[in-house]
N, C-alpha and C positions, 0 to 999 in steps of 0.2 A: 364505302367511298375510298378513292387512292389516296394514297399519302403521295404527300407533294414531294418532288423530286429533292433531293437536297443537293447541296450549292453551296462554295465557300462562299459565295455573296449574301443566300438564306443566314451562313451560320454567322456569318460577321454584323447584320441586322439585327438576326435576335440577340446577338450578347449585347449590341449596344445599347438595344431594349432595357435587358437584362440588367445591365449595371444603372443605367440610368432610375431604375427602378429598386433596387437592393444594394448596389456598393458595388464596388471593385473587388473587396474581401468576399464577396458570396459569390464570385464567379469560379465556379470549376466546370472543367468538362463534364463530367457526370451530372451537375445540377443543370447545365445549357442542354445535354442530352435528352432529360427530361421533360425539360421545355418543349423541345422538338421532337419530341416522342419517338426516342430514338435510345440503342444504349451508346454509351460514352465511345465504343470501338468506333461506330459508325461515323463519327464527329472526323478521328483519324486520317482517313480516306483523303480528307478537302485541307485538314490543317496539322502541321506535324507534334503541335502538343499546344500550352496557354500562351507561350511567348509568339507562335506564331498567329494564333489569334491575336494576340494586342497588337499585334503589328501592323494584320488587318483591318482589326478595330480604326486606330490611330490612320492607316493610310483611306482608307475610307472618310471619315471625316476631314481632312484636310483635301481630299481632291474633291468631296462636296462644297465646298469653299466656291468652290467655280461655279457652281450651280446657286447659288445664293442670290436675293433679286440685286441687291448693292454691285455684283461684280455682272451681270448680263448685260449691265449698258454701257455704251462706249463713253471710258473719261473724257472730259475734256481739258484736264491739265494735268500733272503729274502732281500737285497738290488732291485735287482731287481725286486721283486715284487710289492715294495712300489712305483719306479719309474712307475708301468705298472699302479697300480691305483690313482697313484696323477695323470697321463696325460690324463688317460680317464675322472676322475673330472672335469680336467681342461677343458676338451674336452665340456665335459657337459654343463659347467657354461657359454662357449662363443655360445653353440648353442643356449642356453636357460636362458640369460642375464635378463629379467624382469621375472622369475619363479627359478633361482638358489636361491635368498634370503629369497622362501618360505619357501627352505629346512634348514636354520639357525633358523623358528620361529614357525614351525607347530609343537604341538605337538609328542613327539613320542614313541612307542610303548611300552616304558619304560623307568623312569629317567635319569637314569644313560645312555644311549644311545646317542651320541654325532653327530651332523650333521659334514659333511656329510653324513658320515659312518654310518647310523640312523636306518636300521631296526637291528632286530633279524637275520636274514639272512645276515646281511654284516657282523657283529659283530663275528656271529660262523665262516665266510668263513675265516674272521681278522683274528683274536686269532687262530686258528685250524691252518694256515697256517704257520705263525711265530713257533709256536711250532713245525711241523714238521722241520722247520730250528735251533731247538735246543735252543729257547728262552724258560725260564722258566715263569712260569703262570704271578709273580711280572712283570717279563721285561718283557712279551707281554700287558699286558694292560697297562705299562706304556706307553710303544710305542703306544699304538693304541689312547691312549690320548694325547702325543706330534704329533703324526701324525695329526690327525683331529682339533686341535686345529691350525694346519699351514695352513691345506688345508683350512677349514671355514675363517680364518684370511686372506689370501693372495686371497681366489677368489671372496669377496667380495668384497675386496678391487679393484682387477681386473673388477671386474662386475660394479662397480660404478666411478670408474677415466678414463675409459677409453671410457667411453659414451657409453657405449654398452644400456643400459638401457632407454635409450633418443629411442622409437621408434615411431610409428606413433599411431596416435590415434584412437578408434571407428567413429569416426567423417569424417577421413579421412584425416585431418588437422594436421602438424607435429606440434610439440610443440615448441615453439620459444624458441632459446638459448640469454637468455640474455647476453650479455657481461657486465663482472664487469668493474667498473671504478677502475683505477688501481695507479692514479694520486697520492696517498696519501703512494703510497706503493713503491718506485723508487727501492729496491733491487731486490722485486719480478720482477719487469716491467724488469729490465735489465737480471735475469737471467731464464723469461719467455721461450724461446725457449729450453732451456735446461730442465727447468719442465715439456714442453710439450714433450720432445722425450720420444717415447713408446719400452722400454725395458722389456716390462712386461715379456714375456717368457725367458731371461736370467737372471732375476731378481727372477722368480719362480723357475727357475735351480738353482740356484747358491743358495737358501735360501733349497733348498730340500734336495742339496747337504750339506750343512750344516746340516740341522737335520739328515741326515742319519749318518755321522761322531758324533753325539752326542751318536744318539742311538747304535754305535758302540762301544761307549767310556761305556757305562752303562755294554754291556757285557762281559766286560773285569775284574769286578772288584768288 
């Protein structure tokens, strides 16, 4: 049987596979080469070593954003729109828990470009679309920078409290949760079960619905 062509789109798939399923720490070219039954040279050819993979990684997932069912229908307000791409974000961050906080620290395609929202393409679809709702240039990039400054804030936050990130490792071996000793600390201990209940999506509603009402308040005035 032929072995399948390779493709920097192949090899940016399966590492996202890849980590999705073993961690960020078990990705090396040599272990993705394997994957692809291929040696590590071969990888080479499509990407010029890991950082240019993560880069792929991270830009692939974010212009997947567009293809998401929340963003294929046409908003009908500029509220509404923001709700359609915080939840495909959010959508994003819980499928792909140990590769979401790539998109907080990987360079991008220009300073001023703010994760999540990170390429050139999310930036023009941003801005372009608020304006068609009647926001002037000032109050579309302010919003686009109180918006991404909540989404980065709240699903990091998301991606790390709620264990999403704790997955299994190259080895095959889960990573032992250590339990803290909690002896010294009697407030936490006693209102432990309440820290531990997981509100996070009406916690991320109820905070979006708040900046939305801000950003409302800006174009009034």
């Amino acid at each position: 049987m032929a072995q399948k062509r390779l493709t920097r789109d192949h090899i940016v798939l399966t590492a996202i596979a890849f980590v999705d399923e073993h961690g960020l720490d078990a990705l090396t070219m040599r272990r993705l080469g394997d994957v692809l039954g291929v040696e590590a040279m071969a990888l080479y050819r499509h990407v010029s070593g890991r950082e240019d993979l993560l880069e792929g990684v991270v830009a692939n997932l974010i212009d997947n954003l567009f293809a998401n069912d929340l963003m294929i229908e046409t908003p009908t307000s500029w509220e509404d729109y923001l709700q359609r791409v915080a939840n495909s974000t959010l959508q994003l961050a819980r499928e792909h828990p140990e590769i979401f906080p790539l998109i907080a620290t990987q360079p991008s395609e220009a300073p001023w470009l703010r994760p999540p929202l990170r390429s050139l393409r999310w930036v023009e679809e941003f801005l372009s679309t608020l304006q068609r709702f009647g926001f002037s240039d000032k109050n579309a990039v302010s919003a686009y920078k109180a918006f991404t400054s909540f989404l980065i804030g709240d699903l990091l936050l998301q991606v790390h409290s709620t264990g999403l990130d704790h997955v299994i490792g190259f080895d095959g071996d889960e990573g032992a949760h250590k339990e803290a000793d909690l002896s010294d600390y009697p407030t936490v201990t006693r209102l432990s079960a309440l820290l531990g209940q997981d509100h996070s999506q009406r916690e991320f509603d109820d905070a979006l619905d708040d900046l939305i009402e801000r950003i409302r308040t800006t174009l009034t005035k």
